[in-house]
C-alpha positions in Angstrom: 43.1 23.6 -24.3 43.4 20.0 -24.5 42.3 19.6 -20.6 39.7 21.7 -20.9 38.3 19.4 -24.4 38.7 16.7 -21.9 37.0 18.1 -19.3 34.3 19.0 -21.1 33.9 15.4 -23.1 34.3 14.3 -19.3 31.4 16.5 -18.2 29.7 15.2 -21.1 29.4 11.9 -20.4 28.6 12.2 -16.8 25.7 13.7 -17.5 24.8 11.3 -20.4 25.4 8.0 -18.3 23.5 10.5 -15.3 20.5 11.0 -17.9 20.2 7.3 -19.0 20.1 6.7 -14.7 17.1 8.7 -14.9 15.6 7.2 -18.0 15.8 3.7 -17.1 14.7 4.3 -13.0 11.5 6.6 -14.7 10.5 3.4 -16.6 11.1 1.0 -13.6 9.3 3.4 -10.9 6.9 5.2 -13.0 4.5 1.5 -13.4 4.8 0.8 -10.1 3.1 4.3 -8.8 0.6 3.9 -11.7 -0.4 0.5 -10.4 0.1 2.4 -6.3 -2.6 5.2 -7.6 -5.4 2.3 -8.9 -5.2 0.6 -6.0 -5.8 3.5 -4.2 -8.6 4.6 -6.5 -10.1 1.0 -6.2 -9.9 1.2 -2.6 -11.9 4.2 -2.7 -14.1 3.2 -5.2 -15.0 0.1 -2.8 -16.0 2.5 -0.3 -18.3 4.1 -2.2 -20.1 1.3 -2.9 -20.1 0.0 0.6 -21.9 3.5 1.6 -24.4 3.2 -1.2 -25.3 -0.1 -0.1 -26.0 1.4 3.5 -27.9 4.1 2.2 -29.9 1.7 0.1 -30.4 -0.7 3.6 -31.9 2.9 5.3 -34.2 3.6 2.2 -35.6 0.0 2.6 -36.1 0.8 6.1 -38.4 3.6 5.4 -39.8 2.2 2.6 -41.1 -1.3 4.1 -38.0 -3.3 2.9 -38.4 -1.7 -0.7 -35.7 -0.4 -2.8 -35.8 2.1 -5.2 -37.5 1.4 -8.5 -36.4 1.6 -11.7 -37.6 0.4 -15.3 -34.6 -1.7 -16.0 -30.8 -1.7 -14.6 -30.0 1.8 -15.2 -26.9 4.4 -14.0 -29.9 7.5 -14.6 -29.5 9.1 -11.6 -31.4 12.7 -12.3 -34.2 13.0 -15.7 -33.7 16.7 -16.1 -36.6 16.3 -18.6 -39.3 15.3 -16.0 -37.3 16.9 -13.1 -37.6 13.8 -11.3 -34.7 11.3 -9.7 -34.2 8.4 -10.6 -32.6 5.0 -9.7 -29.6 5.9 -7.2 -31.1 9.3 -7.5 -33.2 7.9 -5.0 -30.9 7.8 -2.6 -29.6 11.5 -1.9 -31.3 11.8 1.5 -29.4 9.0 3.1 -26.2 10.2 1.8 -24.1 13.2 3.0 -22.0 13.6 -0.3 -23.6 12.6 -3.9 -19.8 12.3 -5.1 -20.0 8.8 -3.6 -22.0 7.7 -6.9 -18.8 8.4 -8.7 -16.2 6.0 -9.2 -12.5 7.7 -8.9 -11.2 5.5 -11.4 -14.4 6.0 -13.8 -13.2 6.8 -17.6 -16.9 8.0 -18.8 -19.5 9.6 -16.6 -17.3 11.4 -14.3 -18.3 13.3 -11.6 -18.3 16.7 -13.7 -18.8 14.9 -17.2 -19.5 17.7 -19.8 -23.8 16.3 -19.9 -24.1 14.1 -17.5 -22.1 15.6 -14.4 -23.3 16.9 -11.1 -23.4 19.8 -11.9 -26.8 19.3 -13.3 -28.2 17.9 -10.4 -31.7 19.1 -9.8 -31.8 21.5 -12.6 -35.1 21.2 -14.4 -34.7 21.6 -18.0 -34.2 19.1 -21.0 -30.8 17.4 -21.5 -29.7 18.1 -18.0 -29.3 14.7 -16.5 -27.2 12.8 -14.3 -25.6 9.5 -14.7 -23.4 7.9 -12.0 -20.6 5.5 -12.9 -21.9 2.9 -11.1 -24.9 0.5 -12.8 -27.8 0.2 -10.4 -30.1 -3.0 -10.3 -33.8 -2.1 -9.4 -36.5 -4.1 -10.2 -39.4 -2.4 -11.6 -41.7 -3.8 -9.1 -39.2 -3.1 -6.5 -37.4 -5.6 -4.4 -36.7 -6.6 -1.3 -32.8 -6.4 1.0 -32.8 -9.5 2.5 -31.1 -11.9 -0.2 -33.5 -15.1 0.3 -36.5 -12.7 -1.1 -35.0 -10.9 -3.5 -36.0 -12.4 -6.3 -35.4 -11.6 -9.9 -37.3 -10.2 -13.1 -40.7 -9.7 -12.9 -40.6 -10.8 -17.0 -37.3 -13.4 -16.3 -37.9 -16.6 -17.4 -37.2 -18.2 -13.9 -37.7 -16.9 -10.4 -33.5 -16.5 -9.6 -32.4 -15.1 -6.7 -30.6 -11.9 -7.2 -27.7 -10.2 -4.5 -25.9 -7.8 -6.8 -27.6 -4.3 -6.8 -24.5 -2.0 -7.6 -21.6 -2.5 -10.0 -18.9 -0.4 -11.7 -20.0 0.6 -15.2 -18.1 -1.3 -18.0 -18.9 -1.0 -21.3 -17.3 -2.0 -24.4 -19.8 -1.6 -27.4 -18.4 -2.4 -30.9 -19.5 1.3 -32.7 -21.6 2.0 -29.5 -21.0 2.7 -25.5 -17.3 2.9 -24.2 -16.5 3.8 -20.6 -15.1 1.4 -18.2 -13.4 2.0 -14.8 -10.0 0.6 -13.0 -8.9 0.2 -16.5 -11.7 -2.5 -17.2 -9.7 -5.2 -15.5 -11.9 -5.2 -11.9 -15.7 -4.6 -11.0 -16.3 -3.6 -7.7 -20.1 -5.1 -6.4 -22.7 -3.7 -3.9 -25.0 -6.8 -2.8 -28.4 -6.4 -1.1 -26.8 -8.0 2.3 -24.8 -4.7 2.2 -21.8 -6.3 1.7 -19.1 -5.0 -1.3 -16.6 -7.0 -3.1 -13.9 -6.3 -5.4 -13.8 -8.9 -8.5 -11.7 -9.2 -11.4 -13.1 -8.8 -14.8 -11.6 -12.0 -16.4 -12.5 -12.4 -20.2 -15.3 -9.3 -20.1 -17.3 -10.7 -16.9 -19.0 -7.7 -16.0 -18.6 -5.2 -19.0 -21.1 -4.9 -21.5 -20.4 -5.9 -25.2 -23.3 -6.1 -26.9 -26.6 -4.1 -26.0 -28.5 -2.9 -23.1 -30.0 -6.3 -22.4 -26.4 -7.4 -21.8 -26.9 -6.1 -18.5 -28.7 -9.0 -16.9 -25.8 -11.1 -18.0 -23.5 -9.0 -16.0 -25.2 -8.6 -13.0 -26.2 -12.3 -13.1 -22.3 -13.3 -13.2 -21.7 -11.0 -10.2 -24.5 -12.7 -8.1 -23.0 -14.9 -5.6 
């Protein structure tokens, strides 16, 4: 009897020391595939952004160098009240997949959000929107794709030259807006040259903390 007790304390101990193994390798490994599945989901994201900035290039093609209007910098993509696209929107005939307007890292308006998913895409009735996770800089009198003319504000208060059109959606409005993507710590940017970048968003860069007119401030910080 006395072996066996051993035995089992034996057994016992094995698998506790085989248990703590486990433990302590989960909380060693388990960051590092975290941090492997953003960058992958960055790296994706990128991409997306690189083919909206194409399809914007073919749209200004048709469109005698124009790009697609909007009032103000705006992630509106479908207005299910006027059955009408909007901003990126625009864009769905130079793209072969409207799940590029989605960031994969996107933590508010997803894809399949409950209101503002795809799945409402084109469906003309009130409240059935679309918003991409991705802000969209159009000019309200339109704009042109080669950087030297596109020019900013019609109301700004000086004639700067603007280059970022596309950038991930980060918002972090006390009481208000939340939604950010690759945990808030990058932005990836579309520029009119067609070019996309990945930047990091030290101290709040590119998210927006205080109202919708904080969006100038963000694009304006991602112009190069």
């Amino acid at each position: 009897e006395d072996g066996i007790r051993d035995l089992v304390r034996s057994l016992g101990s094995e698998m506790c020391i085989r248990d703590s193994i486990i433990t302590v390798l989960a909380a060693i490994l388990l960051p590092v595939f975290s941090a492997a599945r953003e960058r992958a989901r960055r790296t994706s994201c990128l991409s997306n952004i690189s083919q909206i900035m194409r399809a914007i290039q073919m749209h200004a093609s048709d469109y005698n160098g124009q790009i697609p209007h909007t009032a103000s910098a705006t992630n509106e993509m479908w207005d299910g009240d006027s059955g009408e696209k909007v901003g990126l929107g625009k864009l769905e005939p130079y793209t072969g997949d409207m799940r590029i307007f989605f960031c994969p890292s996107a933590n508010g308006f997803e894809k399949y959000a409950d209101e503002t998913g795809l799945q409402n895409w084109k469906i003309e009735e009130p409240g059935k929107d679309v918003f991409s996770s991705y802000l969209y800089r159009g000019p309200n009198y339109g704009a042109y794709t080669s950087v030297e003319a596109n020019v900013g504000w019609e109301n700004s208060e000086e004639n700067q030259v603007i280059s970022a059109l596309v950038i991930d959606f980060n918002a972090d409005v006390p009481g208000g807006l939340q939604c950010s993507a690759h945990g808030g710590k990058w932005a990836n940017v579309g520029y009119a040259d067609g070019s996309a970048k990945a930047l990091p968003n030290t101290d709040n860069r590119f998210t927006i903390t205080n109202t919708f007119a904080d969006y100038d401030r963000v694009f304006r910080n991602a112009d190069r």
